[in-house]
C-alpha positions as CSV (number, residue, x, y, z in Angstrom):
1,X,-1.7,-12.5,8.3
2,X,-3.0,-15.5,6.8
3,X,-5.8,-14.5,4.3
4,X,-7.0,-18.0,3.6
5,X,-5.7,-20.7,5.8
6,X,-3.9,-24.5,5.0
7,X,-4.1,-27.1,6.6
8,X,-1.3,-29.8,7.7
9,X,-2.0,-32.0,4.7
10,X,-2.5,-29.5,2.6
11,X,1.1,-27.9,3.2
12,X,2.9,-31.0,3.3
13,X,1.8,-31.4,-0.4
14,X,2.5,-27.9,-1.4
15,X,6.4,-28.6,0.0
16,X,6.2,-32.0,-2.0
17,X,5.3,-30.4,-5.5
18,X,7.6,-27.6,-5.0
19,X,9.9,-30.6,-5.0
20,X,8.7,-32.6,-7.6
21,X,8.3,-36.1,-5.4
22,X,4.7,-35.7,-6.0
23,X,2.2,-33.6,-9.0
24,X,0.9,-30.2,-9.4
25,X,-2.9,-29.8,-9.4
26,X,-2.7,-27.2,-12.0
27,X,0.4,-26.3,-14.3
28,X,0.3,-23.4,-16.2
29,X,2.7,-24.1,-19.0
30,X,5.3,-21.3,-20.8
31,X,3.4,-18.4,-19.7
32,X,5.4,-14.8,-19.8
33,X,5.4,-13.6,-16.1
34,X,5.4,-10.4,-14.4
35,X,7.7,-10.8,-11.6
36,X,6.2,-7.5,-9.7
37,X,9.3,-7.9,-7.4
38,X,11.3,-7.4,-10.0
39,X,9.5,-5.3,-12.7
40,X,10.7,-8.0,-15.0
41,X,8.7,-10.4,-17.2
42,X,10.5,-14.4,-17.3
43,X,8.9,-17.0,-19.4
44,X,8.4,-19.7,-17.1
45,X,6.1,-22.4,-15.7
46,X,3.5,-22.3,-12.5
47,X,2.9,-25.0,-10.4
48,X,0.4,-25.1,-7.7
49,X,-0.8,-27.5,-5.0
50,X,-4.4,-26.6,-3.6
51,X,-5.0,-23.3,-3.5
52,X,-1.0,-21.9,-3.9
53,X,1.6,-22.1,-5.9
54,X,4.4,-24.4,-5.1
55,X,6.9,-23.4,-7.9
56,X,7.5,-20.7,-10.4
57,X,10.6,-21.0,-12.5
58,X,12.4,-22.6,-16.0
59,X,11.9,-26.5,-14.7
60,X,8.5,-28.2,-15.8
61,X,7.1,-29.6,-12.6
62,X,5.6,-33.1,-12.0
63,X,2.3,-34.2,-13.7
64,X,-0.2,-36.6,-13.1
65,X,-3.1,-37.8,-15.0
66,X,-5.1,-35.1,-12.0
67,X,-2.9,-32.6,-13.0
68,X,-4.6,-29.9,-15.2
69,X,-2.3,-28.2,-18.0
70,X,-2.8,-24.7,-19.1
71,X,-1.0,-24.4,-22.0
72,X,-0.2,-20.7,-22.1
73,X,2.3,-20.0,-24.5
74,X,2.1,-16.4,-25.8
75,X,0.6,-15.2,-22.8
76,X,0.8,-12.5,-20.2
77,X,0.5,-13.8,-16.6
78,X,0.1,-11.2,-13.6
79,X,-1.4,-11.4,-10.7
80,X,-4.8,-10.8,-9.7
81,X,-5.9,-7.2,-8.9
82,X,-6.8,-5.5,-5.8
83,X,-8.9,-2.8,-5.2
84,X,-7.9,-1.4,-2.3
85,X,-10.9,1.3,-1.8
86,X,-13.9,-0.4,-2.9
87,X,-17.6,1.2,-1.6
88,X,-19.6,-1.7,-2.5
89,X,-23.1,0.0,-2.1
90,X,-23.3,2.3,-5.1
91,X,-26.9,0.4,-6.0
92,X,-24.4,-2.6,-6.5
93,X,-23.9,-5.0,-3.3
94,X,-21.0,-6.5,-1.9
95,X,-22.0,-9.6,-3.0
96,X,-22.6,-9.0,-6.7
97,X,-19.6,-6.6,-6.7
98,X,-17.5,-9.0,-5.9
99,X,-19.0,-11.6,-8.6
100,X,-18.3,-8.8,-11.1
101,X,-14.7,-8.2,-9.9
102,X,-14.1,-12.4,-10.4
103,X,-14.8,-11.3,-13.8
104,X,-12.5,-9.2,-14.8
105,X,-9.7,-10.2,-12.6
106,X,-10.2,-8.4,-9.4
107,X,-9.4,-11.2,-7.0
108,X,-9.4,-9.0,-3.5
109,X,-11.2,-6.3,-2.6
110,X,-10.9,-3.6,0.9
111,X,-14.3,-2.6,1.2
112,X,-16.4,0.2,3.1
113,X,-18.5,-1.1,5.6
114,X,-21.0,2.4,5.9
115,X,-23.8,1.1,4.5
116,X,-23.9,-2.7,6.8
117,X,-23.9,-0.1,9.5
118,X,-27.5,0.1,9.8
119,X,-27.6,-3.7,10.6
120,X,-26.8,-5.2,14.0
121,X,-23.5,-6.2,14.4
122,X,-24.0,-9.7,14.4
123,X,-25.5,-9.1,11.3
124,X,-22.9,-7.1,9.9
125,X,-20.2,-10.2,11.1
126,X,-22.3,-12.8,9.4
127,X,-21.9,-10.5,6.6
128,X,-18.3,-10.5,6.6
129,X,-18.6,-14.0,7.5
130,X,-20.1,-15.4,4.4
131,X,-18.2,-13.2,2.2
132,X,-14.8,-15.5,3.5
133,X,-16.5,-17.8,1.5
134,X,-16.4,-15.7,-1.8
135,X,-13.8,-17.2,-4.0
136,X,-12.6,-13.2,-3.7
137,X,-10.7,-12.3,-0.7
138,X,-13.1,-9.0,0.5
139,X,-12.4,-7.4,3.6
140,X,-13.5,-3.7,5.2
141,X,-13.0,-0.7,6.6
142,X,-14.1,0.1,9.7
143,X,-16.1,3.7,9.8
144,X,-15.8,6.0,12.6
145,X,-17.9,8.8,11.4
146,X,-21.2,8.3,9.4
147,X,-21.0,11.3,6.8
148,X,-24.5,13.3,8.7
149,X,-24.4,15.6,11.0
150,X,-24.7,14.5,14.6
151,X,-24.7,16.5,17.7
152,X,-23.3,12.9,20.0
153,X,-21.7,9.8,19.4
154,X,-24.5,7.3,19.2
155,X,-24.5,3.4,18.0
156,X,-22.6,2.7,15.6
157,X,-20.5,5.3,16.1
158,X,-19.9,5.6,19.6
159,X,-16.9,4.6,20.9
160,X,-17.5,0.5,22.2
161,X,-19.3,-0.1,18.6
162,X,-16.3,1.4,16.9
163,X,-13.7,-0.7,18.8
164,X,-15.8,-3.9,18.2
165,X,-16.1,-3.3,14.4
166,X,-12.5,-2.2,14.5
167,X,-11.6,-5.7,16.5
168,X,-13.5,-7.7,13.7
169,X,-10.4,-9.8,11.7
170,X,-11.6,-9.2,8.4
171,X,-11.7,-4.9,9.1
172,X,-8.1,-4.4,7.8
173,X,-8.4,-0.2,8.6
174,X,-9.7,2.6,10.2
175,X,-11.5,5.2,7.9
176,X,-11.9,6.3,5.3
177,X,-12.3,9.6,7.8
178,X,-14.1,12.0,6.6
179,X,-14.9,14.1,9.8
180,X,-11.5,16.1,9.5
181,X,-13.6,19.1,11.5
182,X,-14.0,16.6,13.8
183,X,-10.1,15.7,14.6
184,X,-9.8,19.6,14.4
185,X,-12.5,20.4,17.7
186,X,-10.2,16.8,19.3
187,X,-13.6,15.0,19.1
188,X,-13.5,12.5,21.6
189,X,-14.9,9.8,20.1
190,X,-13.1,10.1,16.7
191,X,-9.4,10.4,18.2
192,X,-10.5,7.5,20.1
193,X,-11.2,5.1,17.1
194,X,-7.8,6.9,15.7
195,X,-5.9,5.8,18.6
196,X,-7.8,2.1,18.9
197,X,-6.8,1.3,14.9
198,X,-3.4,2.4,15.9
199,X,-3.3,0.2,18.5
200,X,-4.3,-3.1,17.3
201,X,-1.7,-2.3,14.0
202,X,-4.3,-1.8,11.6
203,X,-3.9,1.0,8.7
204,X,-6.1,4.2,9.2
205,X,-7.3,6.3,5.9
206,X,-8.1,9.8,5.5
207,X,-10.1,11.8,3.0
208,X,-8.4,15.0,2.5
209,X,-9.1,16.8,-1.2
210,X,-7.0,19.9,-1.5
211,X,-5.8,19.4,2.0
212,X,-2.8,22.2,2.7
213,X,1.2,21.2,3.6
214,X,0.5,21.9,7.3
215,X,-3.1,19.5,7.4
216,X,-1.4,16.9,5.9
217,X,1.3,17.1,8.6
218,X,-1.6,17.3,11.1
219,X,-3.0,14.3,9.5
220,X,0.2,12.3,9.5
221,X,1.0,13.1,13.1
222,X,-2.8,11.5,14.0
223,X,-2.1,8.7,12.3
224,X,-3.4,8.6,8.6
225,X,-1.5,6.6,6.6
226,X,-3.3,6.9,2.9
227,X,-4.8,9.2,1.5
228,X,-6.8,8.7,-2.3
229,X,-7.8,12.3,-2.7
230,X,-4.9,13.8,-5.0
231,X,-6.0,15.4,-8.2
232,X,-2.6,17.0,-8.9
233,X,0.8,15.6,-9.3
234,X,2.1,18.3,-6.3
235,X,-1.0,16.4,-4.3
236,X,0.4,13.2,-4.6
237,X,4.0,14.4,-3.7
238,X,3.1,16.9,-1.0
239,X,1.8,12.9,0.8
240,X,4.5,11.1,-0.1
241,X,7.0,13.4,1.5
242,X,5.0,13.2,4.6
243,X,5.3,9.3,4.4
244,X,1.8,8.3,3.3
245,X,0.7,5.9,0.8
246,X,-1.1,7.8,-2.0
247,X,-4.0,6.1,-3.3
248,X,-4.8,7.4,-7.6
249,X,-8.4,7.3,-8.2
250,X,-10.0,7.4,-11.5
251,X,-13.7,6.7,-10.0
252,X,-17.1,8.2,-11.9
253,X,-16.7,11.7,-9.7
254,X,-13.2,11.8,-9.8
255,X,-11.6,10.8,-13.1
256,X,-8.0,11.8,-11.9
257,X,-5.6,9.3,-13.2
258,X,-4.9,10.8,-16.7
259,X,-4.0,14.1,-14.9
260,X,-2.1,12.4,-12.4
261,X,0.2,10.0,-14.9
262,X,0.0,13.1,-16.7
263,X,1.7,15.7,-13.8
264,X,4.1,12.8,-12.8
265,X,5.6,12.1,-16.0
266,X,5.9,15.8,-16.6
267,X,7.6,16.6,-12.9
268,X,9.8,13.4,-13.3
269,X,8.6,12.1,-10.3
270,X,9.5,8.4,-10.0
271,X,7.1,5.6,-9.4
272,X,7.0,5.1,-5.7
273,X,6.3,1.8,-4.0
274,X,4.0,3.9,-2.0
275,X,1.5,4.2,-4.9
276,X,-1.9,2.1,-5.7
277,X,-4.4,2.6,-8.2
278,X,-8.8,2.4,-7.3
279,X,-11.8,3.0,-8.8
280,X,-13.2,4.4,-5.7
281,X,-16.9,3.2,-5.3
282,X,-18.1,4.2,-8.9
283,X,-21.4,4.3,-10.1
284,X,-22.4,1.2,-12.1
285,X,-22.0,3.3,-15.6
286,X,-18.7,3.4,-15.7
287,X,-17.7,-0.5,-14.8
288,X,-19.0,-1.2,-18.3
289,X,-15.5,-0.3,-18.7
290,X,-14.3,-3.0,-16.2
291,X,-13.5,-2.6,-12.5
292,X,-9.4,-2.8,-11.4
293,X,-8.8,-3.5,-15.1
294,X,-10.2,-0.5,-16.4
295,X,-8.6,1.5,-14.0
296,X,-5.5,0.2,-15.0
297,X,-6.4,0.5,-18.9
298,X,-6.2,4.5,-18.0
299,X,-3.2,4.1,-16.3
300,X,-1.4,3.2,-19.4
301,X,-3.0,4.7,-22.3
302,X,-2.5,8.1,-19.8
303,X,1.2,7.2,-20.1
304,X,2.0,4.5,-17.1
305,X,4.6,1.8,-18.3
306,X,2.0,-1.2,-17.5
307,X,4.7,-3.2,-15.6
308,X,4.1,0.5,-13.1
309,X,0.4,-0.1,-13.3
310,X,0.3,-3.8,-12.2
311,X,2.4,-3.0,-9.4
312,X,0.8,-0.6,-8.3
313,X,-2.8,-3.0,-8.3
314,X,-1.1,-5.7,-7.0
315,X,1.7,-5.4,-4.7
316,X,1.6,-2.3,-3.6
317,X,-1.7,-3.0,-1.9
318,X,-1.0,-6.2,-0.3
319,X,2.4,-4.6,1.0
320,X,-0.2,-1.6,2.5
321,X,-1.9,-4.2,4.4
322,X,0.5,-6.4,5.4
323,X,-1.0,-9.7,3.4
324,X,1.9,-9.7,0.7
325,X,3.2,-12.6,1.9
326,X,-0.6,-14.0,0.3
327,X,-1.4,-12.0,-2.5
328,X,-0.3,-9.8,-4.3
329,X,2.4,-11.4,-6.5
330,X,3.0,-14.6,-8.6
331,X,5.4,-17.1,-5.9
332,X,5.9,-19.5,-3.8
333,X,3.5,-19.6,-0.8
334,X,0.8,-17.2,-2.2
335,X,-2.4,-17.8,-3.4
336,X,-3.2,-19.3,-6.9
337,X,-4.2,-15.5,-8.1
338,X,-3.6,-15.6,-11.6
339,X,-4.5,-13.5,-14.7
340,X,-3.8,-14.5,-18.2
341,X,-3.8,-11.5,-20.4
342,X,-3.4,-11.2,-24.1
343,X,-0.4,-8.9,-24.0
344,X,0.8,-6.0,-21.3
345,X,-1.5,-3.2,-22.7
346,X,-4.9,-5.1,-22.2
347,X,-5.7,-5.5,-18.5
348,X,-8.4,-7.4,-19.3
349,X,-7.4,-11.0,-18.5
350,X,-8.9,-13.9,-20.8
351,X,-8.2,-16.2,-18.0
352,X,-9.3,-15.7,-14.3
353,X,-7.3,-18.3,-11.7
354,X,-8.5,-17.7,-8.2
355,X,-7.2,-19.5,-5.2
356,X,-5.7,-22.2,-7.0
357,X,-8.6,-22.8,-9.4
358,X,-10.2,-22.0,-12.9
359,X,-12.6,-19.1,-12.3
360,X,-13.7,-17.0,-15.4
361,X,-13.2,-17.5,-19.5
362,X,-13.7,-14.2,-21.2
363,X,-15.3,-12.9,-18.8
364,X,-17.7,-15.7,-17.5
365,X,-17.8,-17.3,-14.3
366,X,-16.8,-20.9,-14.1
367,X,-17.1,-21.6,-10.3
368,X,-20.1,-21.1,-7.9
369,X,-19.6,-18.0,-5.8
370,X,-21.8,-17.1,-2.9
371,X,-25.3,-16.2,-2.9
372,X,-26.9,-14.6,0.2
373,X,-30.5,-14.7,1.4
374,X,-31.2,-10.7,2.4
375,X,-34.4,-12.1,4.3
376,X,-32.0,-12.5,6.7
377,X,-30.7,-8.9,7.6
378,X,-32.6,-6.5,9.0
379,X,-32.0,-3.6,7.1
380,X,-34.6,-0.8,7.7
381,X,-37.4,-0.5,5.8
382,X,-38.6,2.2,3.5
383,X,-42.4,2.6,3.4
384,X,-44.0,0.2,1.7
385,X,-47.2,1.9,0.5
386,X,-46.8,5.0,2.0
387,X,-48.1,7.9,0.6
388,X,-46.2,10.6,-1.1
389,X,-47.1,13.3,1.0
390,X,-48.9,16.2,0.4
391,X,-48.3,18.4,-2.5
392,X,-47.7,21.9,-0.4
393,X,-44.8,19.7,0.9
394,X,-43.0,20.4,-2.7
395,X,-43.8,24.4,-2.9
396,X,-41.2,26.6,-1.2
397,X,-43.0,29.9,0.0
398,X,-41.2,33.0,-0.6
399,X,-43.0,36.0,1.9
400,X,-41.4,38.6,-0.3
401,X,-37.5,37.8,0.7
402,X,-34.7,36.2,-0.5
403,X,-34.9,32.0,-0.6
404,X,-31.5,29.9,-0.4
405,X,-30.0,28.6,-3.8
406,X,-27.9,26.0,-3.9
407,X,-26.0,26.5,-6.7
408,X,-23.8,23.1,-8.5
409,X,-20.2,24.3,-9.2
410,X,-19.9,20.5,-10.0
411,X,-21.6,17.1,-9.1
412,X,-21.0,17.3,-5.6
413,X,-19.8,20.4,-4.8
414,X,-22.6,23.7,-4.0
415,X,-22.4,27.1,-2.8
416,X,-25.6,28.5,-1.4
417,X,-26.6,32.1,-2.5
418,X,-29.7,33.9,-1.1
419,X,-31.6,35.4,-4.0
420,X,-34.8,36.7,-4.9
421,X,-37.1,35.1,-7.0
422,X,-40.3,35.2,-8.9
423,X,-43.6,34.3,-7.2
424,X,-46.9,33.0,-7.9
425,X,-50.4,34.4,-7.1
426,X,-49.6,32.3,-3.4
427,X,-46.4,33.8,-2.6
428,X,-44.7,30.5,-3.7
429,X,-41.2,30.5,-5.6
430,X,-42.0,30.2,-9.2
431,X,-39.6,28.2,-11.9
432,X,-41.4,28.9,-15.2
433,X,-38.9,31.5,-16.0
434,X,-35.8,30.0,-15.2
435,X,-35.5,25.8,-16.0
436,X,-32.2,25.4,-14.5
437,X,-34.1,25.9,-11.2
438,X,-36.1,23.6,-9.4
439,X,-37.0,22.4,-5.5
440,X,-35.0,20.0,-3.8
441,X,-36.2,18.2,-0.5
442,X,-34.9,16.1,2.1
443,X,-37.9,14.9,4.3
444,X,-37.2,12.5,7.5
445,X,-40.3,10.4,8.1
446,X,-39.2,9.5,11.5
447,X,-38.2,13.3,13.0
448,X,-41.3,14.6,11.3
449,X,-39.0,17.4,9.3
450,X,-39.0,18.6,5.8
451,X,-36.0,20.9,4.7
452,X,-36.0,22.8,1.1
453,X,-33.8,25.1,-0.8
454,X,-34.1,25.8,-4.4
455,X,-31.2,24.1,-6.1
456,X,-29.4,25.5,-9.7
457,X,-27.5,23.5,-12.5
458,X,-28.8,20.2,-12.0
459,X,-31.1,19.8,-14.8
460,X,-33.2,21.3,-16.9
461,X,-36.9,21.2,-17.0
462,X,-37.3,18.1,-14.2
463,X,-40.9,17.5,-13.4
464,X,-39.9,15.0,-10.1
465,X,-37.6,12.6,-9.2
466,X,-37.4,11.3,-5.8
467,X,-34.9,9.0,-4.1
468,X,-34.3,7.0,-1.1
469,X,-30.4,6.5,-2.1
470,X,-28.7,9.2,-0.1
471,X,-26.1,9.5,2.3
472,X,-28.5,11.3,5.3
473,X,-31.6,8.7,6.8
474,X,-34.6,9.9,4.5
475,X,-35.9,10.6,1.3
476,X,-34.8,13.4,-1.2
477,X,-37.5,14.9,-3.7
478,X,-36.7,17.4,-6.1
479,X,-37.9,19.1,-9.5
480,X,-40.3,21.8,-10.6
481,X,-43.8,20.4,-11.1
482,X,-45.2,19.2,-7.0
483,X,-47.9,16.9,-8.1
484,X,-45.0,15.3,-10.6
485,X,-42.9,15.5,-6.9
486,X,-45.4,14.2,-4.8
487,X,-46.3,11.3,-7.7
488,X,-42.6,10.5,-7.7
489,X,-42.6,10.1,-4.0
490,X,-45.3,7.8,-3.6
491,X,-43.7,5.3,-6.4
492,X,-40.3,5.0,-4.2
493,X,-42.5,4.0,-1.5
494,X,-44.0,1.3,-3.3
495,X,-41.1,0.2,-4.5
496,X,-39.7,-0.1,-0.7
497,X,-36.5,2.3,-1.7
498,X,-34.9,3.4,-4.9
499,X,-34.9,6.4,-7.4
500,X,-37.8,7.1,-9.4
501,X,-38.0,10.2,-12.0
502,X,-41.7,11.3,-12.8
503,X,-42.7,13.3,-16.1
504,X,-45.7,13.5,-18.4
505,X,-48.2,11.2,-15.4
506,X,-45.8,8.6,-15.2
507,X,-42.4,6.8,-14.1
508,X,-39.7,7.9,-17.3
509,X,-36.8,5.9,-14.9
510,X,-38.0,3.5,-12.1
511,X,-35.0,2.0,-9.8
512,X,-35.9,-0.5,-7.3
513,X,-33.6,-0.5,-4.2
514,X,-34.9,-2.5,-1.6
515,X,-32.1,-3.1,0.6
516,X,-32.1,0.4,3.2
517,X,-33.2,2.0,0.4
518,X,-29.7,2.8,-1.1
519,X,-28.4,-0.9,-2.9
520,X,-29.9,-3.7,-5.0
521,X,-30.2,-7.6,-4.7
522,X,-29.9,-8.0,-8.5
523,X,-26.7,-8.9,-10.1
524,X,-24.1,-6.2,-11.6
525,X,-25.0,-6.4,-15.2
526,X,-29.0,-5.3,-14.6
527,X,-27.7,-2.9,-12.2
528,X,-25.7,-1.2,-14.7
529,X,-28.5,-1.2,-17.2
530,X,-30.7,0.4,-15.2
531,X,-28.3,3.2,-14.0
532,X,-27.7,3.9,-17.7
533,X,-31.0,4.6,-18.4
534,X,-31.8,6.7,-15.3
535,X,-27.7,8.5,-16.2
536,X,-28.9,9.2,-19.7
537,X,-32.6,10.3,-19.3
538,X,-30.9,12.6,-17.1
539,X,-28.4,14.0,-19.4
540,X,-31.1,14.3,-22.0
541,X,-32.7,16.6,-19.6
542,X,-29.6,18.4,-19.2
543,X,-27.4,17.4,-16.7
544,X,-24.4,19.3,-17.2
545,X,-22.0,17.3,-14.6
546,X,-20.0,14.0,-14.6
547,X,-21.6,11.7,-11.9
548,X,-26.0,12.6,-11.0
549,X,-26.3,9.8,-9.2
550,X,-23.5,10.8,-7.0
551,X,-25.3,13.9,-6.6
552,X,-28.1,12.6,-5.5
553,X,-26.0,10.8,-2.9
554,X,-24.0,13.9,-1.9
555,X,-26.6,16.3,-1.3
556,X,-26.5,15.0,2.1
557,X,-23.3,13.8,2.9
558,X,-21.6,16.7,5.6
559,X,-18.1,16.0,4.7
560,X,-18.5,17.7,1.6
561,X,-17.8,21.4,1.1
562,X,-20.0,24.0,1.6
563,X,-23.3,23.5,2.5
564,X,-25.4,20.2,3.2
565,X,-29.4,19.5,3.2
566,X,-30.1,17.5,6.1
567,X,-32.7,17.0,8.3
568,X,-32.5,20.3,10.3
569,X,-32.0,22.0,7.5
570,X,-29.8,23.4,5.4
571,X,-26.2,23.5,7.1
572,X,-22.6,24.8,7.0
573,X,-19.8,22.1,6.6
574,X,-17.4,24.1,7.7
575,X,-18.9,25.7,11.1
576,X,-21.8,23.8,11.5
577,X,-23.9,26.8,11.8
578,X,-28.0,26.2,10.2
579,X,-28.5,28.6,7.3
580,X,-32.0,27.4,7.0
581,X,-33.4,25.2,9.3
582,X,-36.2,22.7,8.2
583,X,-40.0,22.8,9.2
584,X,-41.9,20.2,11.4
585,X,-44.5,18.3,9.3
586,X,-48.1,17.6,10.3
587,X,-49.2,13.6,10.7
């Protein structure tokens, strides 16, 4: 598959500079390469022509007074990263994601496609569309379940929206699938998009955390063919035996890698060619650290020989979806994707060379990227202006019997307990006795519903915080003080989407997200400020697990073990049975 295409011209050169009758473009001079073929670093010299490289080898190619020299003797060359599970909606966009991945050396992203879901489809293709034009390669997954509970298939998840986003050349997969219950009742729709991904010779991924020998074997025999949820070293072989490519994550939720390395090296289980490395959607905290090239940073101070590491962020990948013969490596024919580093065990590159051309100095763009007008795309709208409800909205009554707790055993997964509390004089649950406790909400404007539980272990002593960034349509309130709740509330409304936390009569964090609520026009770096803040006010208030703004996503999301808020209340993953089931709201 051609990811960027050439034209007659254009190739006739690139044949002429690999035989020296006519100059390079761009020589890159002495640099110490790292044939990923070959695990082997050469000191040799780079020629390219356009937008690829025409020669790589021991003779100096021709140059011209055009020609531009990169003197880089003393240098690391490797070539540009991919990310091949990307979600690029955690507040960040795909657009300013893939700004920040030019950056640091991330040249070609697979991304999710959940979150465009919401958008027509000729929205989401002009989406998809404009990002070809990002001097990073991005393309998607195509979804085939939305993460919420749903009784039928409906747009965009019925079966002739799921073949046309599957049909769309830049969706390189199927997945990730996260309706394994699903595949197990022989869902109709969902074994459908299996098959269809199948069919047109696209990968599909699963999502299968502590999955068993014989699911995996189910899994394989329907067609997965990655999966990136292994936190053991057994995990990761238990897949590989079964023939799947196994995806090592060290993302904000899940930082898995220096276990992994860890149980490989210990088990002596060789390096497979079946192997990548991803960052899995983080939060924006932890790309202060970098994106692919952090990642790989862990790799090898866990214990990874780096040549393993860059392999396994750059071949590897493009081999996974077929575009090898593009990116992927530093030869002949491919793509001018090219990192300068300082040495082997800093990922980090000084110099970024995308497509043929000078892209970022230490860090800094040097090339205009793409900038898209959201006025454009319909995303749906949060209020603007609406109110915060009404204040009894955020009490949860007792009647003298046992209320469901949803109890943290980390950031994302709970257990529910029924348990009796105190009450007030009003026969409402009372927290002053206990500040790990507090409300938590999920209210659906457009069905009219509210559904509560109590919730333990997120943090301590929360007045309000409410949120529009979840994984269910609606908004999430939670804390201990209602007017604080309700106060909250009304501020993400006038904000048209985000996460605002509420203590003392005013906003302590305030989080604009004005695309569908859940992701932010502004660039990567204010993003990541602000999520700081809102991480850290949070931990000060006593947040005891690795990712809360993954909690807050999560709370929602029905492929996560054991039980879900949603909008008709609270629910079972695994049989789908209500526990609790919400309450219809008055205008």
């Amino acid at each position: 598959m051609r990811v960027r295409t050439i034209d007659e011209a254009a190739y006739v050169k690139l044949l002429r500079v690999s035989k020296r009758e006519e100059p390079a473009d761009l020589w890159i001079r002495g640099a110490k390469v790292l044939h990923v073929y070959t695990k082997e670093w050469r000191e040799v010299h780079i020629a390219i022509s356009g937008e690829r490289i025409a020669y790589v080898g021991e003779r100096e190619p021709l140059a011209g007074e055009q020609t531009e020299i990169i003197d880089a003797a003393g240098s690391f060359a490797v070539p540009g990263y991919i990310e091949p599970h990307a979600h690029p909606f955690q507040w960040y966009n795909p657009f300013s994601l893939a700004d920040f991945a030019l950056e640091r050396g991330t040249t070609t992203l697979i991304s999710d496609s959940l979150m465009l879901m919401s958008l027509p489809f000729e929205q989401v293709s002009r989406i998809m569309d404009q990002l070809a034009e990002h001097p990073v390669k991005q393309y998607f997954w195509g979804r085939l379940d939305p993460q919420m509970r749903r009784d039928k298939a409906e747009p965009p998840f019925d079966r002739e929206s799921i073949s046309r986003m599957l049909e769309h050349p830049r969706v390189v997969q199927g997945g990730e699938l996260t309706d394994w219950q699903g595949v197990l009742r022989e869902d109709e729709t969902l074994l459908y998009g299996i098959k269809r991904t199948l069919d047109l010779g696209k990968r599909m991924e699963g999502h299968h955390p502590g999955a068993s020998e014989q699911t995996l074997n189910l899994a394989a025999a329907a067609g997965i063919t990655a999966c990136h949820e292994s936190i053991t070293a057994e995990d990761v072989l238990r897949r590989l035996r079964l023939g799947m490519y196994v995806t090592l994550r060290h993302s904000s939720i899940r930082p898995d890698l220096p276990i992994l390395v860890k149980g490989l090296l210990e088990a002596g289980i060789p390096w497979s060619s079946r192997m990548m490395l991803t960052s899995d959607g983080s939060t924006p905290p932890i790309y202060r650290q970098g994106l692919m090239d952090g990642t790989i940073r862990v790799a090898i101070e866990a214990g990874m020989p780096p040549e393993e590491a860059y392999v396994m962020a750059t071949l590897n990948p493009a081999v996974y979806y077929g575009i090898d013969s593009e990116v992927g490596g530093i030869a002949p024919g491919r793509l001018g994707d090219i990192l300068l580093l300082q040495s082997p065990e800093e990922p980090t590159p000084e110099l970024v060379i995308a497509n043929g051309r000078l892209s970022a100095r230490q860090g800094e763009l040097l090339v205009p990227t793409v900038k898209p007008d959201w006025s454009d795309y319909d995303f749906p709208q949060v209020a603007h202006g609406g109110h915060g409800g009404k204040e009894e909205w955020f009490r949860i009554r007792s009647e003298g019997e046992a209320v469901p707790v949803i109890h943290m055993l980390n950031a994302v997964i709970t257990r529910l307990e029924w348990e009796r509390l105190p009450v007030d004089d009003h026969g409402y649950v009372s927290f002053e006795q206990d500040p790990e406790l507090a409300l938590l909400c999920l209210i659906h404007p457009r069905k009219k519903r509210l559904a509560q539980a109590v919730v333990r272990g997120f943090c301590a002593d929360l007045e309000g915080l409410a949120s529009t960034y979840t994984a269910a349509d609606g908004w999430l309130v939670l804390g201990r003080c209602p007017r604080s709740m309700q106060q909250a509330l009304q501020r993400v409304l006038e904000l048209g989407g985000g996460v605002v936390a509420w203590e003392c009569g005013r906003a302590a964090s305030e989080n604009p997200l004005p695309l569908a609520g859940r992701f932010s026009p502004a660039s990567m770096a204010d993003v990541i400020v602000r999520a700081e803040q809102l991480t850290d006010w949070l931990r000060q208030k006593g947040h005891p697990h690795l990712d809360p703004l993954y909690s807050l996503l999560f709370f929602t999301a029905t492929h996560l073990p054991y039980v879900r808020l949603t909008w008709e209340g609270i629910v079972d993953v695994k049989s789908g049975e209500i526990l609790h089931p919400a309450r219809v709201l008055s205008d």
